[in-house]
Backbone as CSV, one residue per row, in Angstrom:
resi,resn,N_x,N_y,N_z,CA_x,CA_y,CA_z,C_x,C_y,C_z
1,UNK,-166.555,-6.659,-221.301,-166.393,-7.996,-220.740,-165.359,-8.763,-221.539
2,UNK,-164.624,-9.441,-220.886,-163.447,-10.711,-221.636,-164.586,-11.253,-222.432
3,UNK,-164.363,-11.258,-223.437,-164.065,-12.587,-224.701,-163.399,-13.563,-224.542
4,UNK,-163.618,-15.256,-224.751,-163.132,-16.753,-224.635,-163.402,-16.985,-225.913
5,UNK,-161.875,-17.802,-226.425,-162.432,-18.307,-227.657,-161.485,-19.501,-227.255
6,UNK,-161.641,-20.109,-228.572,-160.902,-21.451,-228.800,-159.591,-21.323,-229.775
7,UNK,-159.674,-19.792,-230.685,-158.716,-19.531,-231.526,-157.264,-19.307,-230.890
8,UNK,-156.596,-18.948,-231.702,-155.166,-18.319,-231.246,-154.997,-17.073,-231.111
9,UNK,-154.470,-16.280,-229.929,-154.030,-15.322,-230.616,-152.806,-14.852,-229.631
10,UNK,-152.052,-13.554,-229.473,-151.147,-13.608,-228.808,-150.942,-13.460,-227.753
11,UNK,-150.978,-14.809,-226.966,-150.887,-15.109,-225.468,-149.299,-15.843,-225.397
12,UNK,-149.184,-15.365,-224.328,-147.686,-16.231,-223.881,-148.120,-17.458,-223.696
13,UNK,-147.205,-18.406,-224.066,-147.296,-19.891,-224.215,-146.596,-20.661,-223.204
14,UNK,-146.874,-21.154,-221.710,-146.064,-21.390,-220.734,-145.511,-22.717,-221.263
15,UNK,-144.378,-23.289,-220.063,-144.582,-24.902,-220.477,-145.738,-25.773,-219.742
16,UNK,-145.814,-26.835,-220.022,-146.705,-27.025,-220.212,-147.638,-27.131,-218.026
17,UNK,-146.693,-27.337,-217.328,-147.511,-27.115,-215.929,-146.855,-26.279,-215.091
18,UNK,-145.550,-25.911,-215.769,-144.432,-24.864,-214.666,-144.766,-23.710,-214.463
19,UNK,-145.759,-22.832,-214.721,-146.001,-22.164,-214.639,-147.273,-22.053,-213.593
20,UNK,-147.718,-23.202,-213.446,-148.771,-23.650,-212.477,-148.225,-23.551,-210.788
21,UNK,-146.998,-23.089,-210.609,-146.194,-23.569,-209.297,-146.498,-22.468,-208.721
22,UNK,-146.142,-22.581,-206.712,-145.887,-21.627,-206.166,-144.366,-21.759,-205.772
23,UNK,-143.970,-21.054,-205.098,-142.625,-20.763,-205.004,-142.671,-22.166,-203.651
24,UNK,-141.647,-22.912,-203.690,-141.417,-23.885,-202.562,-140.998,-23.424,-201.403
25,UNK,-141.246,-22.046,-201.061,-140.949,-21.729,-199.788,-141.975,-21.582,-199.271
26,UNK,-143.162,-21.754,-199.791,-144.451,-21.994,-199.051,-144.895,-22.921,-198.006
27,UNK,-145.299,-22.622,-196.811,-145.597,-23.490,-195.896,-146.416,-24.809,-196.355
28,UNK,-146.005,-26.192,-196.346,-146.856,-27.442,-196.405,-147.558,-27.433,-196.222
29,UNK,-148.809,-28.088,-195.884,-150.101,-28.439,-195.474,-149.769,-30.135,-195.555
30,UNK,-150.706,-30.716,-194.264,-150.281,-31.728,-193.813,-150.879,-32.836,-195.091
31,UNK,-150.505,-34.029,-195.395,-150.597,-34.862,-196.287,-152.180,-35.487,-195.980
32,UNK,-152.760,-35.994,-197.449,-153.926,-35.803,-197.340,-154.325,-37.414,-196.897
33,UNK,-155.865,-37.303,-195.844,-156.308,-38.436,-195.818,-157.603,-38.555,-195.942
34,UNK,-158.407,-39.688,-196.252,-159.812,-39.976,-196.884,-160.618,-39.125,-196.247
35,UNK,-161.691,-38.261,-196.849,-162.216,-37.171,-196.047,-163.599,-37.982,-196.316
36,UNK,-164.190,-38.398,-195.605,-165.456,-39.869,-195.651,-166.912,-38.601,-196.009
37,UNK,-166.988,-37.890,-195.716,-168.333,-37.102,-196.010,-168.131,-36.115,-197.142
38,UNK,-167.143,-35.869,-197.626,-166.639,-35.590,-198.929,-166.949,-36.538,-200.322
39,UNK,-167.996,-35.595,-200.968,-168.360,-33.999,-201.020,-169.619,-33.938,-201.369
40,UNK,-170.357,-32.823,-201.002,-171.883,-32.911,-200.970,-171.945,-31.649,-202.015
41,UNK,-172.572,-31.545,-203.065,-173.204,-30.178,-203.672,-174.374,-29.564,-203.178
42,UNK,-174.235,-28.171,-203.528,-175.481,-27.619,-203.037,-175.218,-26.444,-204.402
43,UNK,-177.144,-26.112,-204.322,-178.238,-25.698,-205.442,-176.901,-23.892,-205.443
44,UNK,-176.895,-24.103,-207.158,-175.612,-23.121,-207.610,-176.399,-21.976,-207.904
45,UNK,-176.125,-20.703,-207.674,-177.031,-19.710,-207.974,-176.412,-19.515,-209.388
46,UNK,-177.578,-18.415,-210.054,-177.436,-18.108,-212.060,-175.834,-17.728,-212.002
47,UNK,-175.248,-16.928,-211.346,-174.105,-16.421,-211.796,-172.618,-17.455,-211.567
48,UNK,-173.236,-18.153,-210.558,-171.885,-19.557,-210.228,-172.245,-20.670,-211.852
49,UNK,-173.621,-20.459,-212.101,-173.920,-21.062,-213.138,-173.290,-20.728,-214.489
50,UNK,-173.290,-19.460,-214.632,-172.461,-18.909,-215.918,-171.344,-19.378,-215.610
51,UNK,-170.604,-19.304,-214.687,-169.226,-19.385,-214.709,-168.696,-20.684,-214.969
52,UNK,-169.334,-21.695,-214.665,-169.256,-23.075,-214.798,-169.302,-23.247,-216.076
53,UNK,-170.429,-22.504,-216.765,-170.870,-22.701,-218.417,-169.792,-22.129,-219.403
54,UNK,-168.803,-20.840,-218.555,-167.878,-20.710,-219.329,-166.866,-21.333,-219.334
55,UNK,-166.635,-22.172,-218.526,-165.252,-23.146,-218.217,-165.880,-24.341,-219.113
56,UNK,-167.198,-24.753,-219.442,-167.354,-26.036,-219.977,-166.995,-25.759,-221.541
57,UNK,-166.981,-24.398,-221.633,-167.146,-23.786,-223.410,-165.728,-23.982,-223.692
58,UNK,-164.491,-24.082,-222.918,-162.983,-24.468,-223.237,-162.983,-25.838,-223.558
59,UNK,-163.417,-26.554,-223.068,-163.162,-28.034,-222.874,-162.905,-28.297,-224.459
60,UNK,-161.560,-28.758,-224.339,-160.887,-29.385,-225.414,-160.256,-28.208,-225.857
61,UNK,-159.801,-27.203,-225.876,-159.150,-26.057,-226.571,-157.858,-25.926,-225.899
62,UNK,-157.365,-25.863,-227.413,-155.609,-26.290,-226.862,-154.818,-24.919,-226.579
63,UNK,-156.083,-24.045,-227.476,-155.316,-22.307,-227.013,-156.638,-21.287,-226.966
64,UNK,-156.208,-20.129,-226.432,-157.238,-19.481,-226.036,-156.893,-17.874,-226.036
65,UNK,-158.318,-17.629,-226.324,-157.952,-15.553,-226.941,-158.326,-15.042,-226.071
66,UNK,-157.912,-14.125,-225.320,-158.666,-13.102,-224.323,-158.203,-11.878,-224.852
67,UNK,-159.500,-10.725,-225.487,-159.100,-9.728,-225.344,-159.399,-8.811,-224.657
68,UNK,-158.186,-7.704,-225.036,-157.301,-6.587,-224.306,-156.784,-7.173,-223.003
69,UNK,-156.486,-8.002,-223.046,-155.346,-8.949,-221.617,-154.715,-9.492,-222.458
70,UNK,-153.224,-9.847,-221.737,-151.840,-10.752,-222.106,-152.410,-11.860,-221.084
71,UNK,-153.014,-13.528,-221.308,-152.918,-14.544,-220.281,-152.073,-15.440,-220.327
72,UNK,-151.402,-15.744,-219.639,-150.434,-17.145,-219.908,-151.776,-18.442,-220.426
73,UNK,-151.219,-19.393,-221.026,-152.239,-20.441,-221.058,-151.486,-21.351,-220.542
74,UNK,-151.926,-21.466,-219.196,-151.553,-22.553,-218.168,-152.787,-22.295,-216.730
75,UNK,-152.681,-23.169,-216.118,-153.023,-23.634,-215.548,-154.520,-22.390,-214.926
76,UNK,-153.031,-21.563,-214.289,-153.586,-20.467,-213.362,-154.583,-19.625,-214.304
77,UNK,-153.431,-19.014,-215.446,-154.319,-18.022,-216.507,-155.289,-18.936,-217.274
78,UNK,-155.638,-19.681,-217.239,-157.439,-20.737,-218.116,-158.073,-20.027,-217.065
79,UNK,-157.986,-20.232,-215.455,-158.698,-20.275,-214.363,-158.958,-18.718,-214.181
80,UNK,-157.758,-18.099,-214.033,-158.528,-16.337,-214.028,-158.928,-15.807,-215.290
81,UNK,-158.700,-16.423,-216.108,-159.575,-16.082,-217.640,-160.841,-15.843,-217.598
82,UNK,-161.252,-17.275,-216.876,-162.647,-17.296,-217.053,-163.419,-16.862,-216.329
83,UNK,-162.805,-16.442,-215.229,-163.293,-15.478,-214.102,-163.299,-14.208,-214.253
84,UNK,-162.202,-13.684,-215.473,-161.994,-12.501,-215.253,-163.662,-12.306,-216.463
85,UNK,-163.883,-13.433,-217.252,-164.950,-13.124,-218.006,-166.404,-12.831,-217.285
86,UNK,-166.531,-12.880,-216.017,-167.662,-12.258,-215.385,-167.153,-11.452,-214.432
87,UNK,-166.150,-10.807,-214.676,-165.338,-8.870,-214.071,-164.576,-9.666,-212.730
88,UNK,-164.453,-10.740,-212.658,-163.664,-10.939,-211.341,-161.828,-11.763,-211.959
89,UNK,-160.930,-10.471,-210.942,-159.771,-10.738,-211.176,-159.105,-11.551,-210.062
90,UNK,-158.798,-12.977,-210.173,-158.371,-13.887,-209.291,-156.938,-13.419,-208.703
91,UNK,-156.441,-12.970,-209.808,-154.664,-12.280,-209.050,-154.669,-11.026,-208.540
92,UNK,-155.293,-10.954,-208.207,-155.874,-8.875,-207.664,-155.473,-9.391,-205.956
93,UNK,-154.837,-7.983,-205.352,-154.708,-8.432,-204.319,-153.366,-9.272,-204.008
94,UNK,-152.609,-10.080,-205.071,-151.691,-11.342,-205.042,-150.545,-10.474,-204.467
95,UNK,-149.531,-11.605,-204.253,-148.059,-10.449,-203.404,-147.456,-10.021,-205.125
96,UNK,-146.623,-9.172,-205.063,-146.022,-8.408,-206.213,-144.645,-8.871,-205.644
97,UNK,-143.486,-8.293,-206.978,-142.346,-9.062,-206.824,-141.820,-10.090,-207.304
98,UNK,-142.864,-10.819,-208.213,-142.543,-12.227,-208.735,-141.896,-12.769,-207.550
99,UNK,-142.552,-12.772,-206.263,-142.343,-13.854,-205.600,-143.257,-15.206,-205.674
100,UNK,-144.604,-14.877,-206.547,-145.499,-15.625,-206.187,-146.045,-15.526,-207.830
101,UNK,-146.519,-16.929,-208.595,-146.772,-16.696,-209.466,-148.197,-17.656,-209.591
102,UNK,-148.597,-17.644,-210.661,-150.472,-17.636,-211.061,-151.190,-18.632,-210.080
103,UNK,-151.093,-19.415,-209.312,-151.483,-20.206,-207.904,-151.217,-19.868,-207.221
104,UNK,-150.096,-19.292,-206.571,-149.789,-18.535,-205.305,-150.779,-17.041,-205.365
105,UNK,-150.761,-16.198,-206.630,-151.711,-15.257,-206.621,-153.080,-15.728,-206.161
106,UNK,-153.720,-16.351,-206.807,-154.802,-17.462,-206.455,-155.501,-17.634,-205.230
107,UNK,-154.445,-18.245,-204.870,-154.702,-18.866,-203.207,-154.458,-17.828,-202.402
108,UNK,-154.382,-16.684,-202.805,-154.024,-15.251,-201.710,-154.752,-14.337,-201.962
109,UNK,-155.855,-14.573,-203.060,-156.834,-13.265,-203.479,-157.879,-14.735,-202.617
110,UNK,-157.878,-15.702,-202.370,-159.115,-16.728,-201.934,-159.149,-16.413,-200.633
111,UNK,-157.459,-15.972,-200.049,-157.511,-15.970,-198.387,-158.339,-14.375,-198.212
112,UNK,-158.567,-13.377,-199.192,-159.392,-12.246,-198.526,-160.692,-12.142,-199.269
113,UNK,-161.012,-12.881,-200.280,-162.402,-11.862,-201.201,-162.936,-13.874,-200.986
114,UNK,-162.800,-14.843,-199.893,-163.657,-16.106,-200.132,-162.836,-16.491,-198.715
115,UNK,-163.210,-17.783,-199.016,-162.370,-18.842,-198.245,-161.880,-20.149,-198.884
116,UNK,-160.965,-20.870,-197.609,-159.921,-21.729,-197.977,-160.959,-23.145,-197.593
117,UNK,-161.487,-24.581,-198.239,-161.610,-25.342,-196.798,-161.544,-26.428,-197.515
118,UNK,-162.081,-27.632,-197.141,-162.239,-28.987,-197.524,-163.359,-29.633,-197.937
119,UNK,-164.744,-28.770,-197.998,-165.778,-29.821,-197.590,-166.221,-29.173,-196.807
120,UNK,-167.949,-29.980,-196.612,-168.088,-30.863,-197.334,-168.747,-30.647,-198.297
121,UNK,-169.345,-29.331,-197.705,-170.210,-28.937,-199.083,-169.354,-28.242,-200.374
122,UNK,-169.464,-28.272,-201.640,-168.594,-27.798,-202.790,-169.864,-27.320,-203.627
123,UNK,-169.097,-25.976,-204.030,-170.078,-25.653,-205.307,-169.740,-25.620,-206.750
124,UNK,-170.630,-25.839,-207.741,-169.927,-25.415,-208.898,-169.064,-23.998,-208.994
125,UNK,-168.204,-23.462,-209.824,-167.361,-22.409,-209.817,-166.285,-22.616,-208.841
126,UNK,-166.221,-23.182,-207.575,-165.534,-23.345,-206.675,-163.950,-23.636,-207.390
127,UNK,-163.213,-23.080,-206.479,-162.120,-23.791,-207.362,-161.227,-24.357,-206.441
128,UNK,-160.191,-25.895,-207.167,-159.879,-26.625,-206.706,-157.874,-26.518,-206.500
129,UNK,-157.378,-26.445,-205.619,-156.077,-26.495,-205.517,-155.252,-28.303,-205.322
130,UNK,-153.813,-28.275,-205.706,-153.261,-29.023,-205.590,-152.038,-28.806,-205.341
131,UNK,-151.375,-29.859,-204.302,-149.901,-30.176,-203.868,-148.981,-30.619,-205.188
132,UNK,-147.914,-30.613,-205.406,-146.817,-31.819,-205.476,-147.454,-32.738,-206.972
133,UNK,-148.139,-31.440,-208.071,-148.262,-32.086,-209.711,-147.158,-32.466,-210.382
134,UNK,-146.175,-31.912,-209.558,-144.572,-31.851,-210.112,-143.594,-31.438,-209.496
135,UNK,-142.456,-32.068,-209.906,-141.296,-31.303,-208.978,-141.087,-30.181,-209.430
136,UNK,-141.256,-29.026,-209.027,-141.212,-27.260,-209.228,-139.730,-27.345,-208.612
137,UNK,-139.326,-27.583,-207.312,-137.993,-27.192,-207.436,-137.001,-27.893,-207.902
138,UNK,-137.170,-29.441,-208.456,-136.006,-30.151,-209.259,-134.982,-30.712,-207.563
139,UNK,-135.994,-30.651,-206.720,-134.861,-31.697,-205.631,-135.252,-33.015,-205.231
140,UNK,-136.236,-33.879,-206.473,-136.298,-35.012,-206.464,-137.387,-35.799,-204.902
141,UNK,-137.719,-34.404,-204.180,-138.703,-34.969,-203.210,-139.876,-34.224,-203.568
142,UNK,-141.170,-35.103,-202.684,-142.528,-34.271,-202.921,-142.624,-33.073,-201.593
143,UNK,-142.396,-31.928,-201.871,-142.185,-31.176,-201.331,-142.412,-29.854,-201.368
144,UNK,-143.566,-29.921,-202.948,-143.513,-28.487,-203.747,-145.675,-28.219,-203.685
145,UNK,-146.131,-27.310,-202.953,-147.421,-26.776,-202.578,-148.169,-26.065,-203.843
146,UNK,-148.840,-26.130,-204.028,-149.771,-25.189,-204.579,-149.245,-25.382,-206.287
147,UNK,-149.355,-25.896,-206.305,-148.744,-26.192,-207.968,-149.709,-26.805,-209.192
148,UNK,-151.143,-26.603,-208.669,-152.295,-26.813,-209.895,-153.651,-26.019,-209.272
149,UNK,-154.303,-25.730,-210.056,-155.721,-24.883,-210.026,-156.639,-25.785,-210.926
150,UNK,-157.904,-25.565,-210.440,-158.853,-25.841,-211.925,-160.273,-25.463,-210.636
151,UNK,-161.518,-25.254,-211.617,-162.082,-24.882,-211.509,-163.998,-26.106,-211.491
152,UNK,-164.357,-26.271,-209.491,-164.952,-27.407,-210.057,-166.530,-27.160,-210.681
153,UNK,-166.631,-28.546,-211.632,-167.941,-28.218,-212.929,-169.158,-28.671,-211.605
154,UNK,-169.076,-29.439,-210.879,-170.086,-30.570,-210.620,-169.600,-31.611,-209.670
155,UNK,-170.238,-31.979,-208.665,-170.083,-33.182,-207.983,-171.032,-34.383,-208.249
156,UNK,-170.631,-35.370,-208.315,-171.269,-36.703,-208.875,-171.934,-37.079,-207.442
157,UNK,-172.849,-38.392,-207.723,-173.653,-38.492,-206.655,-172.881,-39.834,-205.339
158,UNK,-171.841,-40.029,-206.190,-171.211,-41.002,-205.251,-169.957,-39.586,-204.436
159,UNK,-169.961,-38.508,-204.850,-169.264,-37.535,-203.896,-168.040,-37.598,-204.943
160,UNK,-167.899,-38.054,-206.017,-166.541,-37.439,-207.503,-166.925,-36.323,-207.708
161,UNK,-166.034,-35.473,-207.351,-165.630,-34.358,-208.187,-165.399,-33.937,-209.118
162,UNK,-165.883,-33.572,-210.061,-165.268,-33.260,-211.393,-165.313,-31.986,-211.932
163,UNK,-163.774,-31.638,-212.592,-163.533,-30.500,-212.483,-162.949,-30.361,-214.047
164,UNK,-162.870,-28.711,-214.469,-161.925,-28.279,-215.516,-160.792,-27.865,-215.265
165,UNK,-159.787,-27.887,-216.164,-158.366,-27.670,-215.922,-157.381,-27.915,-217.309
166,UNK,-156.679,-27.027,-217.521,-155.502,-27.152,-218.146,-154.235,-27.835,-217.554
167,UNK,-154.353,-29.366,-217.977,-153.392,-29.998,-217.289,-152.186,-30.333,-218.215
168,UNK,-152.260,-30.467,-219.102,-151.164,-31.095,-220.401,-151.141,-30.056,-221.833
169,UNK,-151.722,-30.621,-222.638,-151.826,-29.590,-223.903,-153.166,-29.402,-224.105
170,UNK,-154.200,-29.741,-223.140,-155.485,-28.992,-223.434,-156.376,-28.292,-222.092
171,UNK,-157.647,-28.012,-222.454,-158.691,-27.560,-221.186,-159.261,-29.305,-221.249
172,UNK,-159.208,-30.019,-219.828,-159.970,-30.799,-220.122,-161.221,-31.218,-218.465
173,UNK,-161.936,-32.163,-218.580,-162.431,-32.622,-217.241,-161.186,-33.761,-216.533
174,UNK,-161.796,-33.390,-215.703,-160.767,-34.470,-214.442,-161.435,-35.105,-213.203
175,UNK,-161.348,-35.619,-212.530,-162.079,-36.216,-211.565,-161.104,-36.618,-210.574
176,UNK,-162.284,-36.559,-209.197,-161.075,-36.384,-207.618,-162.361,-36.804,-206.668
177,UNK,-161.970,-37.964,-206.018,-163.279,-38.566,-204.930,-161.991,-38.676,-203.634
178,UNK,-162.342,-37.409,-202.866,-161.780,-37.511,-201.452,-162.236,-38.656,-200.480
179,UNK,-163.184,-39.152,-200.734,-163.297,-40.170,-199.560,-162.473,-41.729,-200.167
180,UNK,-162.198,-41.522,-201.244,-161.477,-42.685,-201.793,-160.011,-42.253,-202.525
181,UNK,-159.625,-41.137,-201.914,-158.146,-40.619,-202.677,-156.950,-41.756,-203.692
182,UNK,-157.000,-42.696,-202.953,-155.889,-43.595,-203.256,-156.350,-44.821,-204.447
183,UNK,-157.672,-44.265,-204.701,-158.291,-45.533,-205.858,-158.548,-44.692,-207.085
184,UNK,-158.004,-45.506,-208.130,-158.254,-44.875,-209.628,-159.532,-45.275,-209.985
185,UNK,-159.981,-46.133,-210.132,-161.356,-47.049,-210.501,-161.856,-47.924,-209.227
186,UNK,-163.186,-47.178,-209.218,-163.936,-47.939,-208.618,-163.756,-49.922,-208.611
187,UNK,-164.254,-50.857,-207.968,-164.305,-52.298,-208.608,-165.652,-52.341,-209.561
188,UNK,-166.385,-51.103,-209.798,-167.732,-51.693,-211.410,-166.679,-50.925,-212.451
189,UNK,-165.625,-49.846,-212.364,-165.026,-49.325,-213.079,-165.124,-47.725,-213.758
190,UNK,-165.783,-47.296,-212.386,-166.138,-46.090,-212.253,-164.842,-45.665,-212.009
191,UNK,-164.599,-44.244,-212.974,-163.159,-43.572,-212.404,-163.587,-42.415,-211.301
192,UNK,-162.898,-42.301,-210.215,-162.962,-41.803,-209.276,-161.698,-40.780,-209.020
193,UNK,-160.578,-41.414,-209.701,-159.531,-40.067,-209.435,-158.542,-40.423,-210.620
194,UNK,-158.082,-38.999,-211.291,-157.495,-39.031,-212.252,-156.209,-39.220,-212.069
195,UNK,-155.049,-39.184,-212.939,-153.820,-39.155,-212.621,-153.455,-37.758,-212.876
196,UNK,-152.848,-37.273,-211.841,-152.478,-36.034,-212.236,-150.763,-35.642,-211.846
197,UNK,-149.839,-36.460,-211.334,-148.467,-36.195,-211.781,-147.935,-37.047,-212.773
198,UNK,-146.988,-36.754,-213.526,-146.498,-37.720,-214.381,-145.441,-38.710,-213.755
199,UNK,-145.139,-40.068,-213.895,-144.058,-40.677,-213.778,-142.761,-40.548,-213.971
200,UNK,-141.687,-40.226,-212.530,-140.466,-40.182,-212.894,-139.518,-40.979,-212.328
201,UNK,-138.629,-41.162,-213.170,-137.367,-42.363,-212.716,-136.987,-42.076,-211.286
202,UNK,-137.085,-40.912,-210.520,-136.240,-40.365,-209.264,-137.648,-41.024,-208.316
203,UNK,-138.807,-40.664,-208.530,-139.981,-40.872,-207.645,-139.614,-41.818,-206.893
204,UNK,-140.142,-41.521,-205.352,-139.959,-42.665,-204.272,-141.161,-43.566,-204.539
205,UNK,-140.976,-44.426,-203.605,-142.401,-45.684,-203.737,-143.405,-44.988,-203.142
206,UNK,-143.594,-44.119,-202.366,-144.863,-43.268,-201.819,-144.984,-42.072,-202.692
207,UNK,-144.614,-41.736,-203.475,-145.234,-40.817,-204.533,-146.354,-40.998,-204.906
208,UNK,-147.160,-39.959,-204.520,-148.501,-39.566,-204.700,-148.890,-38.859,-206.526
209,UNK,-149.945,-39.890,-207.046,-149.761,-39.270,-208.466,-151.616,-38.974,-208.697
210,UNK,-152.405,-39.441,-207.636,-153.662,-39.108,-208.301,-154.164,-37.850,-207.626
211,UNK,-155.254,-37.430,-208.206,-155.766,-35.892,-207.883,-155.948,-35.832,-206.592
212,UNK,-156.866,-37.466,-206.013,-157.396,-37.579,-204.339,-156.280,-37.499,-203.391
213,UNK,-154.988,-37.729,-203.672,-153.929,-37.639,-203.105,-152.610,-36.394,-203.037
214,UNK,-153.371,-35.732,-203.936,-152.481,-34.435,-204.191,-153.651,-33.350,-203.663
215,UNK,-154.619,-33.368,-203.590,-155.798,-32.255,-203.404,-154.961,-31.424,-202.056
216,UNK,-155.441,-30.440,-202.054,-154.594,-29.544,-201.028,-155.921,-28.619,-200.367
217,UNK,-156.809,-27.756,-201.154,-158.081,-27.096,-200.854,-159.523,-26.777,-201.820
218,UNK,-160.086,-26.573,-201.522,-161.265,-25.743,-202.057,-161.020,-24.260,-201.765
219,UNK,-160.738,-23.412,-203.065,-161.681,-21.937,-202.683,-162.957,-21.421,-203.046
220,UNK,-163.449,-21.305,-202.252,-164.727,-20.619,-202.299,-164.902,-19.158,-202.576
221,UNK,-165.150,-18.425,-203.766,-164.790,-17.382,-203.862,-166.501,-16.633,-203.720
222,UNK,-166.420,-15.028,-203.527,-167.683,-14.345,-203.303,-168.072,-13.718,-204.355
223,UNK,-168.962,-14.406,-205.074,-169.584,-14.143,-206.117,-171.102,-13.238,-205.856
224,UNK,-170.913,-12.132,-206.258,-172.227,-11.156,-205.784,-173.176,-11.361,-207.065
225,UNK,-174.690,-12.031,-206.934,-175.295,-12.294,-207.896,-176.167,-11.134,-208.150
226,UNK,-176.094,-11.460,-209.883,-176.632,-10.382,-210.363,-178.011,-9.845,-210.046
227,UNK,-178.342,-8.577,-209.538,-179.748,-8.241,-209.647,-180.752,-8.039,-210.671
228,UNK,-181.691,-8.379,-209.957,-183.008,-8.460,-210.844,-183.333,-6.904,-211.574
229,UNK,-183.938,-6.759,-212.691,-184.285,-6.057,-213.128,-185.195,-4.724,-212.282
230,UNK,-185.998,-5.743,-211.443,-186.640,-4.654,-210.412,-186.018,-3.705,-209.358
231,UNK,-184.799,-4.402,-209.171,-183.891,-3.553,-207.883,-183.049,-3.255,-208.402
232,UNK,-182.472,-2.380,-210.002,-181.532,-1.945,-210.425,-182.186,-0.461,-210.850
């Protein structure tokens, strides 16, 4: 089984979200709007449970050991790390060619071994995609798909999402309330959606920078739970 640590050891060091991209020749998906019954949890079986427990064991680790694997530490490789630590390989299946790199693999092992959707129900382990974290191709419009992963911990009872992810220089939590995409804080001062592109001088006035506004899908992946002692 993979080993997770918090130490160093020799993993390729991406920058810090470019490596999170899919190639911009990927088909769009239409721009997002308040999804009002978004998002309901439902009861996580033991093994969606481990997996959650191993994504919470990063939180705060600025680097990470996997051995006998080379992982990038970005975005994609945190996310199949920790998957690959209960035998499941998220890029298995992905197109070859370096046409498609650690999110595009991703979202193409989700379209055959799970599914793609929105809601409303979300589970822990589930994992979370995003549009347009950054300009990937450098042509100054929002125009670039599939360009963040993370993996969600938990849904809150007002329907926040909150998730893990390597977004900057660490593993951290983040938060994303689809029925309120376009609000950072609640009015009691509840945060509801994080910021997740950075500010740039080129950005138009409709640049989308929080998670509720960049969200793109849920994958639901097929997690076969472990058997009981009696039926092995």
């Amino acid at each position: 089984m993979l080993r997770l640590s918090r130490t160093f050891s020799t993993l390729l060091i991406g920058a810090i979200l470019s490596a999170c991209a899919a190639p911009s020749s990927q088909a769009l998906r239409p721009a997002v709007t308040p999804i009002p019954d978004c998002c309901r949890a439902t009861q996580t079986d033991p093994r969606r449970q481990a997996i959650v427990r191993t994504a919470v064991t990063l939180i705060g680790a600025t680097t990470i050991e996997s051995q006998g694997r080379r992982i990038t530490y970005d975005c994609a490789g945190v996310t199949r790390a920790i998957y690959l630590a209960h035998g499941i390989d998220l890029f298995e299946g992905g197109a070859g060619g370096g046409k498609a790199n650690g999110v595009g693999l991703i979202y193409t092992h989700l379209r055959t071994h799970g599914r793609l959707h929105r809601g409303p129900v979300v589970h822990g382990s589930d994992l979370v995609f995003f549009d347009n974290t950054w300009d990937y191709n450098g042509d100054g419009l929002v125009n670039d798909p599939l360009t963040h992963v993370g993996i969600v911990e938990r849904v809150e009872p007002n329907g926040t999402i909150v998730f893990i992810s390597r977004v900057a220089g660490a593993i951290e939590r983040y938060r994303m309330n689809l029925a309120q995409p376009h609000v950072h804080r609640a009015a009691d001062g509840r945060l509801l959606n994080d910021y997740m592109r950075r500010k740039h001088w080129r950005d138009g006035a409709q640049t989308p920078y929080l998670t509720g506004e960049l969200f793109a899908a849920f994958g639901t992946r097929v997690v076969e739970s472990t058997p009981s002692p009696d039926r092995r």
